[in-house]
TITI-820492 format. One record per atom (N, C-alpha, C, O): z, x negated, y; residue in three letters. Coordinates in steps of 0.001 Angstrom, whole numbers, padded with zeros to 6 digits, always signed. Atoms other than C-alpha are relative to their C-alpha. Example, Ala and Ser with C-alpha at 12.3 -4.5 7.8 and 13.67 -1.06 7.14 Angstrom:
2
+000000-000890-001190Ala +007800-012300-004500Ala +000000-000900+001200Ala +000665-001936+001181Ala -000060+000820-001190Ser +007140-013670-001060Ser +000730+000770+001090Ser +000899+000261+002198Ser 
This chain:
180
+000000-000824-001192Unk +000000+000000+000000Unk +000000-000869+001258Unk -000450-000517+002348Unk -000048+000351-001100Unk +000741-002676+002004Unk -000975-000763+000767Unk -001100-001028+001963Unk +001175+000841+000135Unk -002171-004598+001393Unk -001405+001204+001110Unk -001984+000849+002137Unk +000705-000939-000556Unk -004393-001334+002461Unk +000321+000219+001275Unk -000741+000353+001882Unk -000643+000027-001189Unk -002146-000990+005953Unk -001227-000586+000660Unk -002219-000126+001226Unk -000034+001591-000209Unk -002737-004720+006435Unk -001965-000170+000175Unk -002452-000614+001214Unk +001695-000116-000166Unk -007009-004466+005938Unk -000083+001485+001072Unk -000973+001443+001921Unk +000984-001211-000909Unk -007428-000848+007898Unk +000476-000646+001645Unk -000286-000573+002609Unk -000263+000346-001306Unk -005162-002522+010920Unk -001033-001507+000431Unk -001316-001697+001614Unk +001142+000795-000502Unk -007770-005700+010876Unk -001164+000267+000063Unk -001992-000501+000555Unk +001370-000646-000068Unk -010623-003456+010437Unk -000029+000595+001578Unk -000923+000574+002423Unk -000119-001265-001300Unk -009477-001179+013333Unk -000210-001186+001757Unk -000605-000864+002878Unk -000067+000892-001309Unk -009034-004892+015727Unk -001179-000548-000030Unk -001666-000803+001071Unk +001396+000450-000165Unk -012413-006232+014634Unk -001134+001230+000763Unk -002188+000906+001311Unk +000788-000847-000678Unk -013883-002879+015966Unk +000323-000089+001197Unk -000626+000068+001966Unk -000055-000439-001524Unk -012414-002744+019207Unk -000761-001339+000440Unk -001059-001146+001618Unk +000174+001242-000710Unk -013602-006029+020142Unk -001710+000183+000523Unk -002217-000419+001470Unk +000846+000235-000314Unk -017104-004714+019739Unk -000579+001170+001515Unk +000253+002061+001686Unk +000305-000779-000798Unk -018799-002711+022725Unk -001055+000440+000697Unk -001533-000603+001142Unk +001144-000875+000208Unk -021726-000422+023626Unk -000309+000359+001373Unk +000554+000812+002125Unk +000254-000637-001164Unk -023673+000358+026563Unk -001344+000246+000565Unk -002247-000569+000757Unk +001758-000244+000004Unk -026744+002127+027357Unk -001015+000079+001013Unk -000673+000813+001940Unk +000934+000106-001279Unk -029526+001722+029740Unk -001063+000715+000214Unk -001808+000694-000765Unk +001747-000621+000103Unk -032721+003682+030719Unk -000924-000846-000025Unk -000682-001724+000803Unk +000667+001474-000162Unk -035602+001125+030116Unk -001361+000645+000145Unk -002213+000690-000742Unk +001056-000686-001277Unk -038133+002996+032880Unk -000778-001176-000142Unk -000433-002353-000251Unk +000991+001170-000329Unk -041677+001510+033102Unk +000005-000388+001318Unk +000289+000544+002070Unk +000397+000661-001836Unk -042213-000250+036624Unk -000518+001053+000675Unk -000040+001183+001802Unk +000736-000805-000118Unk -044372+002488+037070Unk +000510+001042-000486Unk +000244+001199-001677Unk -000070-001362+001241Unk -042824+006077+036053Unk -000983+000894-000169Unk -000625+001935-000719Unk +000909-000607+000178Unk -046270+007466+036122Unk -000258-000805-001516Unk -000621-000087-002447Unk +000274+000515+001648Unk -046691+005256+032804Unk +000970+000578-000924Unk +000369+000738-001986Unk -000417-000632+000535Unk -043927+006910+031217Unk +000069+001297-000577Unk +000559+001719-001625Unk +000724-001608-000197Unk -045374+010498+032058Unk -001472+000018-001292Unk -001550+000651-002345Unk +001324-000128+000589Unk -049123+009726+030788Unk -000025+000218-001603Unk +000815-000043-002464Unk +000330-000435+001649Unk -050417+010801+027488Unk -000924-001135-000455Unk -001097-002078+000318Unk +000539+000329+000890Unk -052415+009352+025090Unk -001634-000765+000717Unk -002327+000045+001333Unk +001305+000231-000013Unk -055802+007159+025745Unk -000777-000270-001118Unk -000516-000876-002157Unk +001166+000332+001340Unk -059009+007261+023790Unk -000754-000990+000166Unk -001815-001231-000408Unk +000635+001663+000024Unk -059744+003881+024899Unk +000889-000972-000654Unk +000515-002088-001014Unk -000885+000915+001087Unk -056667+002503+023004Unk -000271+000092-001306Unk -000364+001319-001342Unk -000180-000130+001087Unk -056979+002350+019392Unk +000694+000513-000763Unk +001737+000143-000223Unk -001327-000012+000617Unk -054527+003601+016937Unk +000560-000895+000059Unk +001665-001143+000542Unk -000669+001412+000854Unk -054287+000494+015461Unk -001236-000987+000519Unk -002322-000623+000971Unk +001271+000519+000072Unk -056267-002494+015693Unk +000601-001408+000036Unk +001749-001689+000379Unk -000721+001356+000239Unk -056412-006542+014868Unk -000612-001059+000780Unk -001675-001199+001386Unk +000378+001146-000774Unk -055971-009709+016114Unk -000754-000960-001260Unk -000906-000223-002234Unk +000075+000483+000718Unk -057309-012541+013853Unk -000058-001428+000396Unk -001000-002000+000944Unk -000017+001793-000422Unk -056280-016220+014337Unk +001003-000768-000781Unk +001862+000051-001108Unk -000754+001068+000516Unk -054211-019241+012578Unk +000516-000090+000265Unk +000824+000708+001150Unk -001595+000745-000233Unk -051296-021035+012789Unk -001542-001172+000293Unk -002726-001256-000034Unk +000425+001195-000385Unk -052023-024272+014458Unk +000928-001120-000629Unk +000608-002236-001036Unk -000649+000838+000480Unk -048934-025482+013392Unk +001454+000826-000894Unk +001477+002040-000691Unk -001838-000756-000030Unk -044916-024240+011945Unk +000697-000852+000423Unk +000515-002047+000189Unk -001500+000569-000254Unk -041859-025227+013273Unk +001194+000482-000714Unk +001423+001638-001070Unk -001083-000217+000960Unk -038917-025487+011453Unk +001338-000225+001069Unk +001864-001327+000908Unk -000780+000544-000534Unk -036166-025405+014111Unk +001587+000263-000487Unk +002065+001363-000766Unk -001593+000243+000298Unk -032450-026385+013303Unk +001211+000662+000961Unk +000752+000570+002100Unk -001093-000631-001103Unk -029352-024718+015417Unk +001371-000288-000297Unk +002075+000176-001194Unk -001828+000525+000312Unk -025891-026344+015673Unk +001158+001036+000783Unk +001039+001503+001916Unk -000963-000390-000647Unk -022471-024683+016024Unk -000111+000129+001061Unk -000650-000729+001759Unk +000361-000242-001525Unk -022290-022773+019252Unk -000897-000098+000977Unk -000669-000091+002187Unk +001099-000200-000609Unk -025493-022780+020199Unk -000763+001080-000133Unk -001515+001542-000991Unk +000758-001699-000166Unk -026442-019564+021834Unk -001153+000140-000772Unk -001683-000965-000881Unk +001189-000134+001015Unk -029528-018250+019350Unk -001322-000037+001362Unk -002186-000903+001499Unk +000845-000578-000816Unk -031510-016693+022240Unk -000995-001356+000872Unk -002202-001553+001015Unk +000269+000621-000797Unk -031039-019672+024517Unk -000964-001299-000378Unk -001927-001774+000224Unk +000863+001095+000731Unk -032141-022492+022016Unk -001537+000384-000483Unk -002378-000464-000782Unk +001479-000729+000342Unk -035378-019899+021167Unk -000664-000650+001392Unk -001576-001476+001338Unk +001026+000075-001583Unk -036551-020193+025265Unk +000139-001945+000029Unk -000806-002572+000505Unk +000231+001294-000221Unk -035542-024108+025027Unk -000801-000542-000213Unk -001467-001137+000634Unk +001142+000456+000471Unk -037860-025088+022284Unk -000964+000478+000340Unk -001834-000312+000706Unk +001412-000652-000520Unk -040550-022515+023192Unk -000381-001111+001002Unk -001333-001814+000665Unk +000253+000756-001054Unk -040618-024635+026367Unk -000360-001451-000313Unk -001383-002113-000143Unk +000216+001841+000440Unk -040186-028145+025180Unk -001401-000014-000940Unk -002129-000984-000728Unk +000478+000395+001111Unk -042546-027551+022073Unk -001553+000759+000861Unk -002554+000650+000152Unk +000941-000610-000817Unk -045187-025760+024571Unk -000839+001189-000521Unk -002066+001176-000421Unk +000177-000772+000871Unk -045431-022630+022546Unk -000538+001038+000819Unk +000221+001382+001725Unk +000465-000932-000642Unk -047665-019989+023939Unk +000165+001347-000894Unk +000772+002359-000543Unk +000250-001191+000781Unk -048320-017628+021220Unk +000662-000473-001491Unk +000646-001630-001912Unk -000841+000650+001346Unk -046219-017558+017672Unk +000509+000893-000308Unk +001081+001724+000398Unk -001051-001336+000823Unk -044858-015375+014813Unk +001270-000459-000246Unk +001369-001661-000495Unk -001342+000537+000210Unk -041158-015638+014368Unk -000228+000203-001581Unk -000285+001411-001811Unk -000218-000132+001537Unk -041313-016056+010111Unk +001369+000329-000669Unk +001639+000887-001732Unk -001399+000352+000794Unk -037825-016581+009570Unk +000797-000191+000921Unk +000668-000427+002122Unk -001727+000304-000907Unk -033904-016869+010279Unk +000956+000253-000869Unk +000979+001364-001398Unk -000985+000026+001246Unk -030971-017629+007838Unk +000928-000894+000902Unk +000490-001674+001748Unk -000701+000832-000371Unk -027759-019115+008781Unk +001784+001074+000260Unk +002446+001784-000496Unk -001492-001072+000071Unk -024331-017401+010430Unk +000377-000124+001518Unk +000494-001286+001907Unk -000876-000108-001225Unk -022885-016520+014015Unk +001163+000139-000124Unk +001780+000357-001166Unk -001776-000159-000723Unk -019437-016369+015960Unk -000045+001163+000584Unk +001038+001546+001029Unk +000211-001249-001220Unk -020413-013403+017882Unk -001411+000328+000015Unk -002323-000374-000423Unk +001440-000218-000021Unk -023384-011328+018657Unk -000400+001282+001316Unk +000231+002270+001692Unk +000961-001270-001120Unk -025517-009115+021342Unk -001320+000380-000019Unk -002222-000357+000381Unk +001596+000004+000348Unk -028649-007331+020414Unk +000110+001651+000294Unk +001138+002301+000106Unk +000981-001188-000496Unk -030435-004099+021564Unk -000072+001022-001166Unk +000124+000495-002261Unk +001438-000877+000509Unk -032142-001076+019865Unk -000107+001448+001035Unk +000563+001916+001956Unk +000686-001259-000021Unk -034065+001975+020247Unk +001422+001162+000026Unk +002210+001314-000907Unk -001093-000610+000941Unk -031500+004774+021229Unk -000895+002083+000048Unk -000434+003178-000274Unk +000328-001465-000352Unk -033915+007933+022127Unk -001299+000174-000576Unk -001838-000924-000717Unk +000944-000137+000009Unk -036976+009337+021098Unk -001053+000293+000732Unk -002034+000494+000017Unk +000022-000763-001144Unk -038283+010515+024227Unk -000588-001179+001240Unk +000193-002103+001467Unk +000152+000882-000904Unk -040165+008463+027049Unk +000752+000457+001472Unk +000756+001673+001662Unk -000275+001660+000033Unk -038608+006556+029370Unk +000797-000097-001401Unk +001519+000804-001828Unk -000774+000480+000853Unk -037255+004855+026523Unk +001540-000397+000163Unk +001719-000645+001355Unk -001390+000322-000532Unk -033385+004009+026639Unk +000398-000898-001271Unk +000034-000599-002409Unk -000434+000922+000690Unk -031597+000808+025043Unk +001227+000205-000335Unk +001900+000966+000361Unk -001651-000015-000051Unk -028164+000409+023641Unk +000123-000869-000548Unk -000350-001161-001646Unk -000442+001721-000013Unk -026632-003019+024087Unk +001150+000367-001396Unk +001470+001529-001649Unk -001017-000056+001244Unk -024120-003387+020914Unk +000156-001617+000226Unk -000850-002286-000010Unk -001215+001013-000393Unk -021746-006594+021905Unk +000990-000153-001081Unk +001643+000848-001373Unk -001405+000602+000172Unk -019161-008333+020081Unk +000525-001671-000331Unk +000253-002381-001299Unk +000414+001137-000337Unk -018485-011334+020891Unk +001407-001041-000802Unk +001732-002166-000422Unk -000673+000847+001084Unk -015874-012571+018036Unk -000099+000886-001326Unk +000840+000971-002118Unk -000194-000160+001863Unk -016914-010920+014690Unk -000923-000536-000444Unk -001982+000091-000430Unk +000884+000850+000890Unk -018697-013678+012783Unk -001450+001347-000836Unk -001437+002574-000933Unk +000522-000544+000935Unk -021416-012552+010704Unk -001291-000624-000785Unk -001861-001319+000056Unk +000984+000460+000273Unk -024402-013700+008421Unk -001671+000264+000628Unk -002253+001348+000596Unk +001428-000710-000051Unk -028100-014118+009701Unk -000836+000126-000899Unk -001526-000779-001369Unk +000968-000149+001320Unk -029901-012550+007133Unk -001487-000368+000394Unk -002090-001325-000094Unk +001399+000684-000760Unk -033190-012930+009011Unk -000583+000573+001167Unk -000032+001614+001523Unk +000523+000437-001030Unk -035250-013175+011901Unk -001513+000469+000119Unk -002126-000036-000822Unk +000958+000020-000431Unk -038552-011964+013235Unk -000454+000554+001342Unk +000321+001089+002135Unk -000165-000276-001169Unk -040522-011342+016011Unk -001122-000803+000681Unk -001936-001168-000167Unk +001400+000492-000473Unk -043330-012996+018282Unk +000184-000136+001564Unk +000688+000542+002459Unk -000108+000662-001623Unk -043759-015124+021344Unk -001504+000453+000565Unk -002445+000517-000226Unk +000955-000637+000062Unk -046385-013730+023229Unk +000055-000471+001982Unk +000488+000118+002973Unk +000467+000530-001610Unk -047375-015851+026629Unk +001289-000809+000316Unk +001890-000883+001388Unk -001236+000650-000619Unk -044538-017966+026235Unk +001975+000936-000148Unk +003130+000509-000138Unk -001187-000482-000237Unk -042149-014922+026185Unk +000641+000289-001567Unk +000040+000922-002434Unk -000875-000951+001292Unk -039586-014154+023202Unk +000272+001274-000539Unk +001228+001970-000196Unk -000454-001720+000525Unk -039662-010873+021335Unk +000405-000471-001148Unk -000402-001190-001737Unk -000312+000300+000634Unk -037471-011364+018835Unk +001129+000537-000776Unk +002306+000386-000448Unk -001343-000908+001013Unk -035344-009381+016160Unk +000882-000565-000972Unk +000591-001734-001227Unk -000956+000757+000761Unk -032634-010305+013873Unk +000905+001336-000816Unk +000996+002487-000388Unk -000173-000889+000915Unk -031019-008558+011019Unk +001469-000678-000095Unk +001508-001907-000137Unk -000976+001003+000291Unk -027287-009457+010595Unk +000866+001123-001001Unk +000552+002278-001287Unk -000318-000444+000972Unk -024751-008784+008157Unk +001756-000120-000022Unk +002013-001072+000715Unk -001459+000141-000046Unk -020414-008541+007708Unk +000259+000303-001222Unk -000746+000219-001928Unk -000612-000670+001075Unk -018462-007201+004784Unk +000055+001144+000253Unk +000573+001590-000771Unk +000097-000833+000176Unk -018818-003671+006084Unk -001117+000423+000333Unk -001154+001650+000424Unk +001388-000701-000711Unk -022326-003111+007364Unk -001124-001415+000113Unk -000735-002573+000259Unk +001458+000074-000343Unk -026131-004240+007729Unk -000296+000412+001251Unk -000182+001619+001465Unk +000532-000637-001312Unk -027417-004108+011439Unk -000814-000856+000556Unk -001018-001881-000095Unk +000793+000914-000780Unk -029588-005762+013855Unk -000718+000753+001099Unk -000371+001868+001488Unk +000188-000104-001088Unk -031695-005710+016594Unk -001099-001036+000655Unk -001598-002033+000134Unk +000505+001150-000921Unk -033546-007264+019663Unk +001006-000853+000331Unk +001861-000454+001122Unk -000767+001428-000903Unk -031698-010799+020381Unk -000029+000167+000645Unk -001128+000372+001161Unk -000287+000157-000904Unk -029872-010643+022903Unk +000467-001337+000972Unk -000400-002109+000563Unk -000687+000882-000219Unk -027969-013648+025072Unk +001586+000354-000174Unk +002225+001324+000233Unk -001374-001245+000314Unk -024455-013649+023529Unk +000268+000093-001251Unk +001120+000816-001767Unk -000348+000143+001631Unk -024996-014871+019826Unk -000195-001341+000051Unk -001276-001826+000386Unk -000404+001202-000157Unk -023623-018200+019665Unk -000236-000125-001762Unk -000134+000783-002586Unk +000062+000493+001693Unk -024190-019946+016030Unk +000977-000672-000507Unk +001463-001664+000037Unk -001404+000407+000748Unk -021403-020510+013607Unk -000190-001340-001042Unk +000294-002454-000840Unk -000389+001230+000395Unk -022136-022625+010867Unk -001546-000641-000414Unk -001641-001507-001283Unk +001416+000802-000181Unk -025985-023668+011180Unk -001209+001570+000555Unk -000830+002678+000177Unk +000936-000373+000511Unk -029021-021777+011787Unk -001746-000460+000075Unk -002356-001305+000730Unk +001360+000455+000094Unk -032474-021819+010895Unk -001449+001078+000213Unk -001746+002191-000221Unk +001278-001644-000793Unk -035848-020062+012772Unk -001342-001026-000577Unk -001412-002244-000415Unk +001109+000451-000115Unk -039310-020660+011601Unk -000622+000805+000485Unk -000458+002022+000397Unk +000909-000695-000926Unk -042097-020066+013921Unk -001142-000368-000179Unk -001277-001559+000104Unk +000937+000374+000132Unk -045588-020048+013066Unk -001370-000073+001267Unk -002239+000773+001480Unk +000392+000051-001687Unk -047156-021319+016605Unk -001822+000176-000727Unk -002373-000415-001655Unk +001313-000658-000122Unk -050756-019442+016913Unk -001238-001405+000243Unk -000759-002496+000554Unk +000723+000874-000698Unk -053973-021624+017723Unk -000280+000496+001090Unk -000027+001695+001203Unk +000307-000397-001637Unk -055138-021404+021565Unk -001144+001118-000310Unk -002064+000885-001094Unk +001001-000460-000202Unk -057114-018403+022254Unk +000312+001659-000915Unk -000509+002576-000900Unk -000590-001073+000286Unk -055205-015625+020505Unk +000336+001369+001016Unk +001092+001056+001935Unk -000516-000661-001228Unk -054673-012485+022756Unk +000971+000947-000513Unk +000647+002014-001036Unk -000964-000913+000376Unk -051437-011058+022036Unk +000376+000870+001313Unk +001117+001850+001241Unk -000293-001037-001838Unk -051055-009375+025783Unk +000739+001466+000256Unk +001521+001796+001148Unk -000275-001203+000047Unk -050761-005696+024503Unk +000696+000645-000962Unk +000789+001845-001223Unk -001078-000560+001598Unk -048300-005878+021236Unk +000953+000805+000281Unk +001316+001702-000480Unk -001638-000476+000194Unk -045104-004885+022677Unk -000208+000561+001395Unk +000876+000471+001973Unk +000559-000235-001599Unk -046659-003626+026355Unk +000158+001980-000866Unk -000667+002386-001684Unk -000265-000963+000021Unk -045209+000031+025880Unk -000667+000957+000279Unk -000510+001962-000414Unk +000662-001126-001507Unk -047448+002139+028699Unk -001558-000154-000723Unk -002490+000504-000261Unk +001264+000238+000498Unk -050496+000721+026176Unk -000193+000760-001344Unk -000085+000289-002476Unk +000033-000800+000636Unk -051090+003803+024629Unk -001095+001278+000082Unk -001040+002192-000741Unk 
């Protein structure tokens, strides 16, 4: 009995720690949020280009995830690139999702910035330099994830592969919302 106490009162302090907060995420334009459907967009449709190269990058203790993503992008002069992969473990974490169905779209930040957890994995795509990038993480009571946020520091290694595009790829309109 006492054992059961003893786990629901450290369950109950690892929750408070985490915390939630939601945003409207309005196009620049709220006439793009309004508009319907164009028959000059596609449903669907493909890109087709190579890897030029992979990177295999490494991440030491306490090194924000997010921040070491925009470092190398920069240093390694990464324009265009699929995120493949991500294994390893945080101290804390901050990541995004989807909370409405309904345009404008609306985000909800999910924060906590001391409950460890495993990174199961990682994907996601650089696209002009910029980071879009998801992550799947994991505890002893739950499966969750998200858009990377700033705000997930790395616990006891991790590891991102990125398969950097050759020049001449046009990723411009993957994640461009109002391109519909």
């Amino acid at each position: 009995m006492k054992a059961g106490l003893l786990l629901l009162l450290l369950a109950a302090a690892a929750l408070a720690q985490e915390s939630r907060r939601e945003i409207v995420n309005a196009a620049p334009n709220p006439a793009d949020d309004a508009k319907g459907l164009s028959d000059k967009v596609p449903d669907v449709y493909a890109i087709s280009t190579e890897f030029a190269r992979v990177l295999i990058l490494r991440f030491k203790y306490d090194t924000d995830l997010l921040a070491g993503l925009e470092k190398m992008v920069k240093l390694e002069h990464i324009q265009n690139a699929v995120i493949l992969a991500g294994a390893g473990s945080v101290r804390g974490y901050q990541v995004h999702q989807v909370s409405n169905r309904t345009l404008p779209s609306k985000n909800m930040f999910v924060k906590n910035p001391t409950a460890p957890a495993d990174l199961i994995g990682m994907n996601g795509y650089i696209m002009d330099g910029r980071i879009h990038a998801h992550i799947t993480l994991a505890n002893p009571e739950k499966v969750f994830g998200g858009h990377l946020e700033p705000g997930t520091p790395v616990f006891t290694f991790a590891i991102v592969t990125i398969g950097v595009l050759k020049d001449g790829a046009d990723l411009s309109h993957l994640d461009e919302k109002s391109y519909r």
